[in-house]
FIKOL-102298 format. One record per residue (C-alpha): residue number from 1; residue in three letters; y, z, x. Coordinates in Angstrom, 1 decimal. Layout:
N
seq; type; c2; c3; c1
NUM; ALA; Y; Z; X
...
//
This chain:
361
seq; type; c2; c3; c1
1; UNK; 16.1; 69.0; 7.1
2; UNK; 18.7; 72.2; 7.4
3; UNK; 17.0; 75.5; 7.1
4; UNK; 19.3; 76.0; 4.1
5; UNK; 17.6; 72.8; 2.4
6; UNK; 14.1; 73.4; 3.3
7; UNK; 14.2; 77.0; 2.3
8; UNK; 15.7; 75.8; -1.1
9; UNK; 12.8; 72.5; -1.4
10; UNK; 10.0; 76.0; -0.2
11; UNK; 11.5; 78.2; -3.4
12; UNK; 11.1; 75.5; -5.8
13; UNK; 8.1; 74.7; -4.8
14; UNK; 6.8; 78.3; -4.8
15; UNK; 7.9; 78.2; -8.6
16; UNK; 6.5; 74.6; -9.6
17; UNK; 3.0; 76.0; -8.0
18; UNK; 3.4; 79.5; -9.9
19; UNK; 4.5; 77.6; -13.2
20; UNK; 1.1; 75.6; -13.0
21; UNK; -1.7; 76.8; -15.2
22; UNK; -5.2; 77.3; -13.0
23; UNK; -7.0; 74.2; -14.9
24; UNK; -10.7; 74.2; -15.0
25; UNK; -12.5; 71.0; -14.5
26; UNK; -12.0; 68.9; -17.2
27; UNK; -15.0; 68.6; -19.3
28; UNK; -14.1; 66.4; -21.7
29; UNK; -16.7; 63.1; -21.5
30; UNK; -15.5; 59.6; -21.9
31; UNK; -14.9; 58.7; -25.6
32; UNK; -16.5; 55.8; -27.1
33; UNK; -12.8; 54.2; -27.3
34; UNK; -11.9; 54.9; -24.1
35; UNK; -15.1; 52.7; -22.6
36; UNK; -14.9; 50.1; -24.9
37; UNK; -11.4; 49.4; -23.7
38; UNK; -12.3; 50.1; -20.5
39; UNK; -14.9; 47.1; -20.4
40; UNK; -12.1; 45.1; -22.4
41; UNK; -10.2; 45.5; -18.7
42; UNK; -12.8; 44.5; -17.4
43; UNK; -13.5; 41.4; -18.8
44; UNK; -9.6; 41.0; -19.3
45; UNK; -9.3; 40.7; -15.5
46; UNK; -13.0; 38.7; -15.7
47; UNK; -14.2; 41.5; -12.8
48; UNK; -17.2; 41.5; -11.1
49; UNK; -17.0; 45.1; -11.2
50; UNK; -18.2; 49.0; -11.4
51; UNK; -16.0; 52.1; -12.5
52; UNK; -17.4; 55.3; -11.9
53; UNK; -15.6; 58.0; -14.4
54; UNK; -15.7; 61.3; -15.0
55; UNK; -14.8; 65.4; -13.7
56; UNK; -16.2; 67.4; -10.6
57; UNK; -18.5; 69.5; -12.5
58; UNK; -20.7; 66.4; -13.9
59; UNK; -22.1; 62.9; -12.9
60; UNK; -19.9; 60.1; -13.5
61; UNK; -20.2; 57.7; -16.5
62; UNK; -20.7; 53.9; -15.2
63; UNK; -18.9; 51.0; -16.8
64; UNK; -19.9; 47.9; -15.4
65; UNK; -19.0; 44.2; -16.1
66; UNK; -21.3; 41.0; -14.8
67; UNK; -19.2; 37.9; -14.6
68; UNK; -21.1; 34.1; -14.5
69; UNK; -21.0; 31.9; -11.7
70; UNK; -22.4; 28.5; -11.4
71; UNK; -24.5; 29.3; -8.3
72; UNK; -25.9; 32.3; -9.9
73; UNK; -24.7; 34.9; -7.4
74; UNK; -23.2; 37.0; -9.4
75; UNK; -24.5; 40.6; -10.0
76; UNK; -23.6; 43.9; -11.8
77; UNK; -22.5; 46.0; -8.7
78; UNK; -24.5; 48.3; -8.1
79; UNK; -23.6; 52.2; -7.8
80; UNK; -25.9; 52.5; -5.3
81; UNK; -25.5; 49.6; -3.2
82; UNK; -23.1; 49.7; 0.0
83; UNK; -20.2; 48.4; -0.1
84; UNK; -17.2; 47.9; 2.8
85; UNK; -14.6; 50.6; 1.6
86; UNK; -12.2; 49.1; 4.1
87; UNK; -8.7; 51.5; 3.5
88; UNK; -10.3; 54.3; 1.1
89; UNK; -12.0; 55.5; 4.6
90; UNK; -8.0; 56.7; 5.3
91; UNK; -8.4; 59.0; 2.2
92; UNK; -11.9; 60.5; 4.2
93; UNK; -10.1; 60.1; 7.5
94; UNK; -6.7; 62.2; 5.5
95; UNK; -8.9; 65.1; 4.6
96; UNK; -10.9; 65.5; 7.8
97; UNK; -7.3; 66.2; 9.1
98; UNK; -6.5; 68.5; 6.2
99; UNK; -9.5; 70.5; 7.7
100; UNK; -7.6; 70.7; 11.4
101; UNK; -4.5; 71.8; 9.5
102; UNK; -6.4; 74.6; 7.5
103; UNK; -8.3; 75.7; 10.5
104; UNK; -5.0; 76.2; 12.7
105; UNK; -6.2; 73.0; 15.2
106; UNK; -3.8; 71.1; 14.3
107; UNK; 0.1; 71.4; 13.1
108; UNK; 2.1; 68.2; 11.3
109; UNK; 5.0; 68.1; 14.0
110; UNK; 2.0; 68.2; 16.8
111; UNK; 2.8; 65.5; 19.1
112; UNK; 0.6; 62.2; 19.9
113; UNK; 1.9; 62.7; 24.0
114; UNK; -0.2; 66.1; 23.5
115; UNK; -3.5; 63.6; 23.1
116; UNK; -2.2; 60.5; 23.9
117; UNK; 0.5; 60.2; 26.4
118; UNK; 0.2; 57.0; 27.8
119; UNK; 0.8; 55.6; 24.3
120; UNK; 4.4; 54.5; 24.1
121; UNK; 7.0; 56.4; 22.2
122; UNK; 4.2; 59.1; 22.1
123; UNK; 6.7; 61.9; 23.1
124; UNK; 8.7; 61.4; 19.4
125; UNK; 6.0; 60.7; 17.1
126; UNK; 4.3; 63.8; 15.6
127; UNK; 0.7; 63.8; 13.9
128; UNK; 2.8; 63.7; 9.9
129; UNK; 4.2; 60.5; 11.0
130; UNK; 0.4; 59.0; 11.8
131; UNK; -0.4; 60.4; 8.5
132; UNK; 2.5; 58.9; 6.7
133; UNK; 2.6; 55.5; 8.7
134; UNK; 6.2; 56.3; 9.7
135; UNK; 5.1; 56.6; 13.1
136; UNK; 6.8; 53.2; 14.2
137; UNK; 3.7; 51.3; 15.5
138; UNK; 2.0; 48.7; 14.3
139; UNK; -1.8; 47.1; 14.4
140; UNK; -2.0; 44.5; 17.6
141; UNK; -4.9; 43.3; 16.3
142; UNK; -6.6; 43.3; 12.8
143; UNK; -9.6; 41.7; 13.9
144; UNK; -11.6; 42.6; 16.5
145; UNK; -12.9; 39.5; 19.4
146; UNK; -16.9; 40.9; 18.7
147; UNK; -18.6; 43.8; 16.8
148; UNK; -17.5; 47.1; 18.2
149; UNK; -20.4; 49.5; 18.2
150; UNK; -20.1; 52.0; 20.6
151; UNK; -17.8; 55.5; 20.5
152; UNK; -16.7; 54.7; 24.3
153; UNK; -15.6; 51.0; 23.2
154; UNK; -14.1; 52.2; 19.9
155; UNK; -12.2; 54.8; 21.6
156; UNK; -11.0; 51.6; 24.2
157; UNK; -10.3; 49.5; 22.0
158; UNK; -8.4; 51.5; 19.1
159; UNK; -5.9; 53.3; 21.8
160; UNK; -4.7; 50.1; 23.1
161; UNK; -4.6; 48.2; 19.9
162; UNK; -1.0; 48.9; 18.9
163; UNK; 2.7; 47.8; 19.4
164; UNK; 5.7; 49.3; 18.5
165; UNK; 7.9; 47.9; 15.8
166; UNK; 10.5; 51.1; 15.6
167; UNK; 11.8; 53.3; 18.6
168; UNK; 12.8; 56.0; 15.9
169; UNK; 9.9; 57.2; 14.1
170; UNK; 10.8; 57.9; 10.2
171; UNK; 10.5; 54.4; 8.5
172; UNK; 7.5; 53.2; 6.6
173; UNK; 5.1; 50.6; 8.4
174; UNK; 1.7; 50.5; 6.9
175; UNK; -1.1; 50.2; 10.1
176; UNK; -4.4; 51.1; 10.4
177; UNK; -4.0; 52.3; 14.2
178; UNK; -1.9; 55.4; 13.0
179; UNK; -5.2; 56.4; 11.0
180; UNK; -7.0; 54.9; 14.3
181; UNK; -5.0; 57.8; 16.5
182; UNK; -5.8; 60.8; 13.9
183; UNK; -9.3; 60.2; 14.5
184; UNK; -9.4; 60.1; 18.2
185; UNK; -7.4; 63.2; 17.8
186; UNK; -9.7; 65.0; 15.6
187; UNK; -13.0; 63.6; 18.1
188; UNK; -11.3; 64.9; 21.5
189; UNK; -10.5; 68.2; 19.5
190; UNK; -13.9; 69.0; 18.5
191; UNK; -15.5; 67.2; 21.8
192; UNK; -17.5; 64.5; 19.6
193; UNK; -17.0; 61.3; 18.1
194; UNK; -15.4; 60.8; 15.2
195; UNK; -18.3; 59.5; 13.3
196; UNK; -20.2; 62.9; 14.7
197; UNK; -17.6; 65.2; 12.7
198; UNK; -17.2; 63.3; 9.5
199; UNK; -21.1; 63.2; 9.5
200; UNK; -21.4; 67.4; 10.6
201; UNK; -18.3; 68.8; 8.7
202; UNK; -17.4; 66.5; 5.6
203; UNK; -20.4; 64.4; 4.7
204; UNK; -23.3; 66.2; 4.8
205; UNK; -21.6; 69.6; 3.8
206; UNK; -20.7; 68.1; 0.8
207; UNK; -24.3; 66.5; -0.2
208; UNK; -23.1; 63.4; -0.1
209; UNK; -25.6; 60.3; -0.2
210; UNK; -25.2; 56.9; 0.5
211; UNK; -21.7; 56.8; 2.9
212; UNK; -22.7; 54.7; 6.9
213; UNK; -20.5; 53.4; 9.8
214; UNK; -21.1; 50.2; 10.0
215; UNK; -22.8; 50.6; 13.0
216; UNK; -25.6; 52.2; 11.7
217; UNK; -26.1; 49.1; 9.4
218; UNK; -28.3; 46.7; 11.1
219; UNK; -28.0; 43.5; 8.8
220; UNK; -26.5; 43.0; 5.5
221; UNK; -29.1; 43.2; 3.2
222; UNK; -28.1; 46.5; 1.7
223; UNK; -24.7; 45.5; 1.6
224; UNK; -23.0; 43.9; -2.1
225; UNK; -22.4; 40.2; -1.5
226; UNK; -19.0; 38.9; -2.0
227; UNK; -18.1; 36.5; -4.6
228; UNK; -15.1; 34.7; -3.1
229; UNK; -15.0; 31.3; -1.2
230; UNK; -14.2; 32.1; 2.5
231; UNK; -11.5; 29.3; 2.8
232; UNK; -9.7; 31.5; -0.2
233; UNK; -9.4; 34.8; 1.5
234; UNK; -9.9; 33.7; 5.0
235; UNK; -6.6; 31.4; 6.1
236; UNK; -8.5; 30.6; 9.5
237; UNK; -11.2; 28.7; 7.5
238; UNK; -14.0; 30.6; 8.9
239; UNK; -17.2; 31.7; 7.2
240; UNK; -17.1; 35.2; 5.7
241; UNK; -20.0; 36.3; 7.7
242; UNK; -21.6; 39.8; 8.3
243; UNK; -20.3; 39.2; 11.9
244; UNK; -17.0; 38.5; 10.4
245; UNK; -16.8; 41.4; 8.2
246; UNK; -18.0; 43.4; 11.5
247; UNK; -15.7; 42.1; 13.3
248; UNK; -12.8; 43.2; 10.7
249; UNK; -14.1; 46.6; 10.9
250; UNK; -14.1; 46.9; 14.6
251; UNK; -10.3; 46.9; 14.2
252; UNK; -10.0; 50.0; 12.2
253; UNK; -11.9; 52.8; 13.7
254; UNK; -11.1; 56.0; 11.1
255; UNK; -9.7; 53.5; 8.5
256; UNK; -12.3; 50.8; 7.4
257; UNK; -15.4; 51.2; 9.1
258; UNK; -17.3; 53.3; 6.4
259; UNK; -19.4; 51.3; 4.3
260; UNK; -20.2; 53.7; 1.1
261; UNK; -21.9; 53.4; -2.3
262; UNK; -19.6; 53.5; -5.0
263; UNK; -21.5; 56.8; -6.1
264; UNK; -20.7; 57.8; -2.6
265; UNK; -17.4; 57.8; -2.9
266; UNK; -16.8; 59.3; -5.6
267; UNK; -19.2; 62.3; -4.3
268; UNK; -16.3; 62.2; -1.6
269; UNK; -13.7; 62.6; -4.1
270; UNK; -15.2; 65.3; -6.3
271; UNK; -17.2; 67.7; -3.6
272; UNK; -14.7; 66.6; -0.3
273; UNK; -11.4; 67.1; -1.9
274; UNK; -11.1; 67.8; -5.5
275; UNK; -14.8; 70.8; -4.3
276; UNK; -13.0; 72.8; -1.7
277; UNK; -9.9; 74.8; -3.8
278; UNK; -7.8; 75.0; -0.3
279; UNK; -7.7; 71.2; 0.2
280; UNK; -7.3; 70.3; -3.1
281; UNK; -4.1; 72.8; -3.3
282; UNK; -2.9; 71.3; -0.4
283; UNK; -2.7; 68.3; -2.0
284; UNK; -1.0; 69.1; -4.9
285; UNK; 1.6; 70.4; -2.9
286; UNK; 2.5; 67.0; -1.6
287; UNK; 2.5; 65.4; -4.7
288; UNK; 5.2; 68.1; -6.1
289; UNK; 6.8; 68.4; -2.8
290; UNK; 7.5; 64.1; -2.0
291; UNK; 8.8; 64.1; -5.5
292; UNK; 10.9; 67.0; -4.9
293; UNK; 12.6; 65.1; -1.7
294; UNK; 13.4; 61.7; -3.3
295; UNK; 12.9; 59.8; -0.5
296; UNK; 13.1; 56.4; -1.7
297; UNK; 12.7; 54.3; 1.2
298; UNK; 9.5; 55.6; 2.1
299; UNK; 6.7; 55.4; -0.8
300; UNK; 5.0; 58.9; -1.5
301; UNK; 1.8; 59.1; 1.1
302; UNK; 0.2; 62.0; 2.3
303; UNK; -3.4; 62.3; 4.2
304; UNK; -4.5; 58.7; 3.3
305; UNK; -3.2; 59.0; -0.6
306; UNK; -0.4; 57.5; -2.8
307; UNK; 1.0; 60.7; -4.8
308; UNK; 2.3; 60.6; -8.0
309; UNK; 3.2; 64.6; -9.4
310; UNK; -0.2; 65.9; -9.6
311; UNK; -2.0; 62.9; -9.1
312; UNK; -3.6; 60.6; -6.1
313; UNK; -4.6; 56.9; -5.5
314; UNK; -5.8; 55.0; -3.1
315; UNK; -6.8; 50.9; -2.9
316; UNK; -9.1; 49.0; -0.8
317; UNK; -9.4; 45.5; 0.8
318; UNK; -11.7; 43.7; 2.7
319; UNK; -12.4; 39.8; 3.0
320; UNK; -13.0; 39.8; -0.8
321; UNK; -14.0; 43.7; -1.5
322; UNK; -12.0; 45.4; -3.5
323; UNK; -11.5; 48.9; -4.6
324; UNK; -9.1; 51.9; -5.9
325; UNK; -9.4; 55.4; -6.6
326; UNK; -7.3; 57.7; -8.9
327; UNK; -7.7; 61.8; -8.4
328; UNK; -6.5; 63.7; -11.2
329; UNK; -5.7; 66.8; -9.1
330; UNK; -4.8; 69.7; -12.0
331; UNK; -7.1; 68.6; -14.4
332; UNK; -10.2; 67.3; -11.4
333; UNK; -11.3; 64.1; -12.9
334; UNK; -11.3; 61.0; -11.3
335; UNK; -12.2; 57.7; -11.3
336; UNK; -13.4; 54.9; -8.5
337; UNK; -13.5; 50.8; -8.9
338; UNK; -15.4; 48.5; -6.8
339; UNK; -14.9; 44.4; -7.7
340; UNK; -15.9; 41.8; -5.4
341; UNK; -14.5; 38.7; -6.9
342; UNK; -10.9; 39.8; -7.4
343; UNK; -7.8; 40.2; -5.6
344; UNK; -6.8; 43.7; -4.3
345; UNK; -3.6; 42.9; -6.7
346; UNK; -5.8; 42.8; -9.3
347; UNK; -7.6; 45.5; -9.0
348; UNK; -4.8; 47.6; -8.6
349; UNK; -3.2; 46.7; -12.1
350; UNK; -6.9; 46.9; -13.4
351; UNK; -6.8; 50.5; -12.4
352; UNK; -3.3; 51.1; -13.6
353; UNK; -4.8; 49.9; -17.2
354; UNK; -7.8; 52.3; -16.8
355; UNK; -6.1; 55.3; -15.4
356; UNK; -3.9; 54.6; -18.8
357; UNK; -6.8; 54.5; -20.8
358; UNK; -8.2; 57.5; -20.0
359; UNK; -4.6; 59.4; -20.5
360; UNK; -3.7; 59.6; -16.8
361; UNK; -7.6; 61.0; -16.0
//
């Protein structure tokens, strides 16, 4: 961008910010009408599912739907229970980096040659393009051969687990490995793996309960059961197994390997981001700013979020987990789903329908 441009995009910026009125948390509960159309979306889309609802300053309301299914597996998810979070880690992973950005460690036009210069094309892509999956690589693999459990063979296997699709960084390709890169980053910066930072500067800073690596989950009992036939979401035919699911989550080290409770997650949301004024700011700049730009050929993503002005969403998929956030940055209400019998394209339009509902949260 010319100076001239950028200092024009800064200046109306500045005003856009200064125009804003400091908004409180929202306080305002759920109405009545607002969950009973809520659970009409839910039974609309016939979700297995759980919302969690509600502002930073107050525990969520749950809204929860139970479908029927002839072998009786079905459930009410739980808000308690874990559940594979698969690409909402990237919105975890997106304000870890936030954190090197506020505390001077890192820069957006830092360079991946700085950290990784064996990596190819390293020398033109810069840290913003990881973030905004403009970086020109793409995933090598999106399943992993076994269960990868150790830092030293995550860190192996996530720096070699790419291939470049563009030479000239700048064009949207969505890939786990950029998110992948930002977390070896942030664990060579601090001298610890990345699972040791999130759990020393994000996850228990924040008091939040119920979010584990996969690792640190020795079987699946704790973990919501799926409700989809393998041979439906799997085209290789194979059982959706715990091993399976591991497997998956092998291949995307700072991007899917969290397993959280729904409750968990939205702790995230309202303590992480929406609980520290600096991040949350920073965020609301991006949202302003990528409308601002009217890039169209790119969609509007910034630290591991869709932005709409003023507002952030995020979805999840994982061999038949489901799940979407919306953020409600100036007013700080939010809302999480979690559905384990529909499509990821369903769950997105049933969040669309809820985050209408509750008057854009």
């Amino acid at each position: 961008m010319k100076p001239r441009k950028w200092l024009l995009v800064t200046l109306t910026m500045g005003l856009m910010m200064s125009l804003m009125p400091a908004v409180a948390a929202d306080s305002q509960p759920v109405t009545t009408q607002q969950r009973t159309a809520i659970e009409r979306e839910l039974r609309y889309y016939e979700a297995n599912a759980t919302v969690l609802i509600g502002n930073a300053k107050s525990q969520p309301t749950i809204i929860s739907n139970r479908v029927s299914t002839s072998d009786g597996r079905a459930q009410a998810i739980s808000a308690h229970r874990l559940f594979p979070i698969a690409s909402l880690e990237k919105g975890i992973t997106g304000v870890a980096l936030q954190q090197q950005y506020d505390q001077g460690k890192l820069s957006p036009t830092t360079k991946l040659a700085q950290y990784f210069p064996q990596v190819a094309n390293s020398n033109n892509i810069t840290v913003n393009n990881l973030a905004t999956h403009t970086s020109g690589l793409a995933d090598l693999r999106t399943v992993a051969p076994v269960p990868i459990k150790t830092t030293k063979d995550n860190v192996a296997f996530t720096a070699h687990n790419y291939r470049l699709v563009n030479n000239r960084p700048g064009s949207w390709f969505y890939a786990n490995v950029n998110y992948g890169f930002i977390a070896l980053i942030i664990s060579q910066i601090h001298h610890e793996s990345y699972h040791q930072y999130l759990e020393k500067q994000l996850i228990r800073p924040n008091n939040i309960h119920g979010m584990k690596f996969f690792e640190q989950v020795g079987n699946n009992r704790d973990v919501t059961p799926n409700l989809v036939k393998p041979n439906v979401i799997n085209n290789a035919g194979s059982a959706n197994t715990w091993i399976r699911l591991q497997r998956e989550m092998s291949a995307e080290y700072g991007a899917g390997q969290i397993l959280a409770t729904p409750l968990a997650y939205w702790q995230f949301i309202n303590r992480g981001l929406l609980g520290h004024s600096q991040i949350r700011k920073a965020y609301l700049s991006a949202t302003y700013l990528s409308a601002s730009r009217q890039v169209h050929s790119n969609p509007a993503y910034y630290n591991g979020f869709y932005l709409t002005p003023g507002e952030l969403h995020a979805n999840g998929f994982m061999d038949g987990y489901s799940c979407t956030a919306y953020v409600n940055l100036v007013k700080r209400r939010s809302f999480v789903v979690f559905a384990n019998n529909i499509s990821i394209q369903k769950c997105r339009e049933l969040a669309y329908h809820i985050n209408r509902i509750y008057a854009r949260i």
